[in-house]
C-alpha positions in Angstrom: 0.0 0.0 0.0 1.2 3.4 -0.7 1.0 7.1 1.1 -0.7 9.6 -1.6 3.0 10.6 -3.1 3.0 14.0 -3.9 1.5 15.0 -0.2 4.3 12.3 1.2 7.5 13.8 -1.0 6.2 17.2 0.1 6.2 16.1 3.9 9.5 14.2 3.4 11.0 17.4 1.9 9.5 19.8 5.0 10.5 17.5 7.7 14.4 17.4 6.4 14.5 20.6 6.0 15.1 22.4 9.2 10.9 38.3 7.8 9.2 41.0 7.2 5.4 39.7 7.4 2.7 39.4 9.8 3.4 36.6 12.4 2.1 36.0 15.8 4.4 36.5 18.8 4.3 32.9 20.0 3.7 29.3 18.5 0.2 29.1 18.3 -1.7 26.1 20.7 -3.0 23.0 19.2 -4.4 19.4 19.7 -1.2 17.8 18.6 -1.6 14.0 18.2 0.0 11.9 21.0 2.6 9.8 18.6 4.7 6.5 21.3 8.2 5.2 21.0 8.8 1.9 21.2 10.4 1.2 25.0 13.8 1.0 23.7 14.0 4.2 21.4 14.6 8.0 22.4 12.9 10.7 21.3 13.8 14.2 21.3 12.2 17.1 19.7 13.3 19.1 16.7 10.6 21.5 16.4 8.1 21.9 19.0 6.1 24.1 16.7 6.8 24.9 12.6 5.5 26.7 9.8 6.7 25.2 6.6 5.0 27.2 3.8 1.9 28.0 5.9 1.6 24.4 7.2 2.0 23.9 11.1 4.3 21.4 12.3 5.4 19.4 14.9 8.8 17.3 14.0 10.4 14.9 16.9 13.6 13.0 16.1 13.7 9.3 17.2 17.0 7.0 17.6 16.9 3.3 18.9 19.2 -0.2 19.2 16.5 -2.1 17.9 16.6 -2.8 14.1 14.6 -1.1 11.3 12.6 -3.8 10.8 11.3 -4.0 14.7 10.6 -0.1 15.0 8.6 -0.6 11.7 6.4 -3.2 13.2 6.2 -1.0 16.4 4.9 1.7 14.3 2.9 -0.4 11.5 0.7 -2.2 14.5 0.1 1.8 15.6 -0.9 2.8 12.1 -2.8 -0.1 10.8 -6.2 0.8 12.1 -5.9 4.7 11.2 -7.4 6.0 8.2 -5.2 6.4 4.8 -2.9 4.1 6.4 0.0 3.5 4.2 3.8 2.7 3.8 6.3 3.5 1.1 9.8 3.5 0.8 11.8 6.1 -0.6 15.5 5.6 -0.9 16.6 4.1 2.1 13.7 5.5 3.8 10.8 3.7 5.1 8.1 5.7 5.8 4.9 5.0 7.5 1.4 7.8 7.7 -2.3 8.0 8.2 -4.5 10.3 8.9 -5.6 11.7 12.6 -8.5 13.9 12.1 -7.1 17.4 11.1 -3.6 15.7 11.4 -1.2 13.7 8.9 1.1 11.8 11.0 4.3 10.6 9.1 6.9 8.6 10.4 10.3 8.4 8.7 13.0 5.5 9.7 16.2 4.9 8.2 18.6 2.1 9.1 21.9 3.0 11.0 24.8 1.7 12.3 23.8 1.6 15.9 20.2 0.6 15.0 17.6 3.0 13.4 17.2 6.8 13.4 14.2 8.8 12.2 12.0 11.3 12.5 8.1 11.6 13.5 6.0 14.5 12.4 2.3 15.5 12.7 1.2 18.3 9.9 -1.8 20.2 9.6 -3.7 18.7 6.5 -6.1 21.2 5.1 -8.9 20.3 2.9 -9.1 23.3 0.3 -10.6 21.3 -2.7 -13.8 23.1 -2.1 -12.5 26.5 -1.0 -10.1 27.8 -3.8 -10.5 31.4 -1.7 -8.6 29.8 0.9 -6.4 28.1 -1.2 -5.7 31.6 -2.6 -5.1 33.0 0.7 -2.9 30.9 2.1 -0.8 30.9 -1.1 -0.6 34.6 -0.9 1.0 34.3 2.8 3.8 32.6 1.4 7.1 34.8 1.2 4.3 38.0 2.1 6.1 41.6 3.1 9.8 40.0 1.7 11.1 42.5 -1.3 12.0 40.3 -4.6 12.5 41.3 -8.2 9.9 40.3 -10.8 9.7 36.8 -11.6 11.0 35.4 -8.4 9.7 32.4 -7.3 9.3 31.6 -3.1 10.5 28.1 -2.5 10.4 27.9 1.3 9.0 30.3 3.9 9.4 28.9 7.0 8.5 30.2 10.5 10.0 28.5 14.3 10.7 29.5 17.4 13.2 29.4 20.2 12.9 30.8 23.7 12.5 34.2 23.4 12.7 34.8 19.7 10.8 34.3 16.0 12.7 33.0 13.5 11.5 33.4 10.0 13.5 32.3 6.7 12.5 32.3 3.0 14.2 31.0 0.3 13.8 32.6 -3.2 15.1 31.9 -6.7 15.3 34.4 -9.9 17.4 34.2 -12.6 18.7 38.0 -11.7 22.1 38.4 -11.3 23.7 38.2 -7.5 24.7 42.4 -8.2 21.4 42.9 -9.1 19.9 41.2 -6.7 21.8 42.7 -3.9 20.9 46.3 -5.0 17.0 45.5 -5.3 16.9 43.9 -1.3 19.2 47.1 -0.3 17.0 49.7 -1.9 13.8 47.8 -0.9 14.7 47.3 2.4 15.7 50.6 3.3 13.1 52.0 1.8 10.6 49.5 4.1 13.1 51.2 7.5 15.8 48.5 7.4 19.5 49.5 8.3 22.1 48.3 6.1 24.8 47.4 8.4 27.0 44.6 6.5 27.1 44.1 2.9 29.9 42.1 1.2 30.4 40.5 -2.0 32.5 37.4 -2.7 33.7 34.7 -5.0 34.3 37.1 -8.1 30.4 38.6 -7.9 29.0 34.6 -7.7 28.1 35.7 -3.9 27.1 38.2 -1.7 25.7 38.0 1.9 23.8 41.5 3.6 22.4 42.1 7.4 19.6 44.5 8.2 18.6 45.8 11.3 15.2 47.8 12.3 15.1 48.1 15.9 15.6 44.7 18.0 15.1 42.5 14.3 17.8 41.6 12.2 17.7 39.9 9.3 21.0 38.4 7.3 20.6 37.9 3.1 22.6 35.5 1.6 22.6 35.7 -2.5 24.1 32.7 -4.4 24.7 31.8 -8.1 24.1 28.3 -9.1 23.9 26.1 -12.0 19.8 26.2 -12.0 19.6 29.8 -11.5 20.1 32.3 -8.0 19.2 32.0 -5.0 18.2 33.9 -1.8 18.6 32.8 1.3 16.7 35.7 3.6 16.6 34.7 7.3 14.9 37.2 10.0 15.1 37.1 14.2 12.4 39.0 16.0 12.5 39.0 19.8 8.9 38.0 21.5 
C-alpha cells in the first residue's frame, strides 16, 4: 500500500528541511496527536512548533538499538487501524502515515549503524478542494512583506521558534544576477526602515551576503549563483 506521493515527498521534503510579514508573537496552541516510541527508542524534539510554507508542524527525532525492521512493526501495529494508512519507501527510507482527524502523521525510519534513526511528524492537513479562496489566501501568505524582483519564485518560507525569539527564513530563486539582486533587497529594504549594516560580496560577484537591522530584528541575506539559476537565502530574528 502506498501514502498519496505527492503529499508524502512534500512532507519528506519539509520535515528534512530544518521576515518581514505578519506573524504571531508565539507558536500558536493546538491538539497535537499523542505519537509513542517503542520502550527502547529516544525521542527528542526538533521543532516543537513549525511553519513550513503555511503548514503547522510538529517534528520529533527518534533513535533506537533495535533494528529497522522491529521499530517498523512498532509503528505499522500503531498505524494499521488509522485511516489512509500506508507505507512507502523512498530511498533508504521507510516511511509510514495515516490520517488523525485534522492531522497527517508521518513517520520516517532509516537504518543506522547503531540501530535506526528517524523522524516523527504531525502536519496540519487542510482540505481546500472546495474553497479555492482559501487556497488563494494561504498561497498569498507565502514569502508575504519580503522585497523580490519580478519573476521570483518563493521556495520555502518557513516560520519557528526558540525561547525568546521568532525565527522566519525564506528562500527565493530568480534568474537575476547576484549584483542585481543585492541592490534591489538594499533599496527595498531601506526604503521598508531596514538599516544596512553589513554588505559584502565574494567569490568574483557569484556571492554576496547582507544584514539588516530595524530596531531589535535583524535579518541576514545571503545571495548565491548556481547552475539552476540564484538564490536567496533571507533569514529574520524577532524577539517576542
Amino acid at each position: 500500500m502506498s501514502l498519496a506521493a505527492p503529499f508524502l515527498r512534500w512532507m519528506l521534503a519539509a520535515a528534512w528541511l530544518c521576515l518581514c510579514g505578519a506573524a504571531v508573537a508565539a507558536p500558536p496552541q493546538r491538539d497535537w496527536p499523542a505519537i509513542p516510541s517503542p520502550a527502547a527508542a529516544k525521542t527528542f524534539w526538533i521543532a516543537e512548533y513549525i511553519e513550513q510554507n503555511t503548514i503547522p508542524m510538529q517534528i520529533r527525532g527518534i533513535e533506537s538499538s533495535d533494528p529497522l525492521e522491529v521499530v517498523s512493526r512498532f509503528y505499522e501495529k500503531w498505524l494499521s487501524d488509522k485511516t489512509g494508512y500506508g507505507v512507502t519507501t523512498l530511498g533508504p527510507m521507510r516511511v509510514l502515515g495515516a490520517r488523525f482527524g485534522l492531522y497527517q502523521v508521518t513517520v520516517q525510519l532509516r537504518a543506522v549503524p547503531s540501530g535506526t534513526a528517524g523522524r516523527l511528524v504531525a502536519a496540519v492537513v487542510y482540505d481546500e478542494v472546495k474553497n479555492e479562496q482559501a487556497l488563494r489566501e494561504r498561497a498569498e501568505r507565502i514569502g508575504k512583506g519580503f522585497p523580490r524582483p519580478a519573476g521570483s519564485q518563493v521556495v520555502s518560507d518557513t516560520l519557528s521558534f526558540d525561547e525568546g525569539q521568532r525565527n522566519r527564513t525564506i528562500v527565493v530563486t530568480n534568474n537575476v544576477s547576484v549584483e542585481t539582486n543585492a541592490l534591489y533587497l538594499r533599496e527595498q529594504m531601506i526604503r521598508l526602515g531596514w538599516t544596512l549594516i553589513q554588505d559584502r560580496t565574494l567569490e568574483g560577484g557569484t556571492r554576496s551576503s547582507l544584514v539588516f537591522r530595524r530596531n531589535s530584528e535583524e535579518m541576514t541575506v545571503a545571495i548565491s549563483r548556481r547552475d539552476d539559476g540564484y538564490f536567496i537565502v533571507a533569514s529574520q530574528t524577532s524577539p517576542e
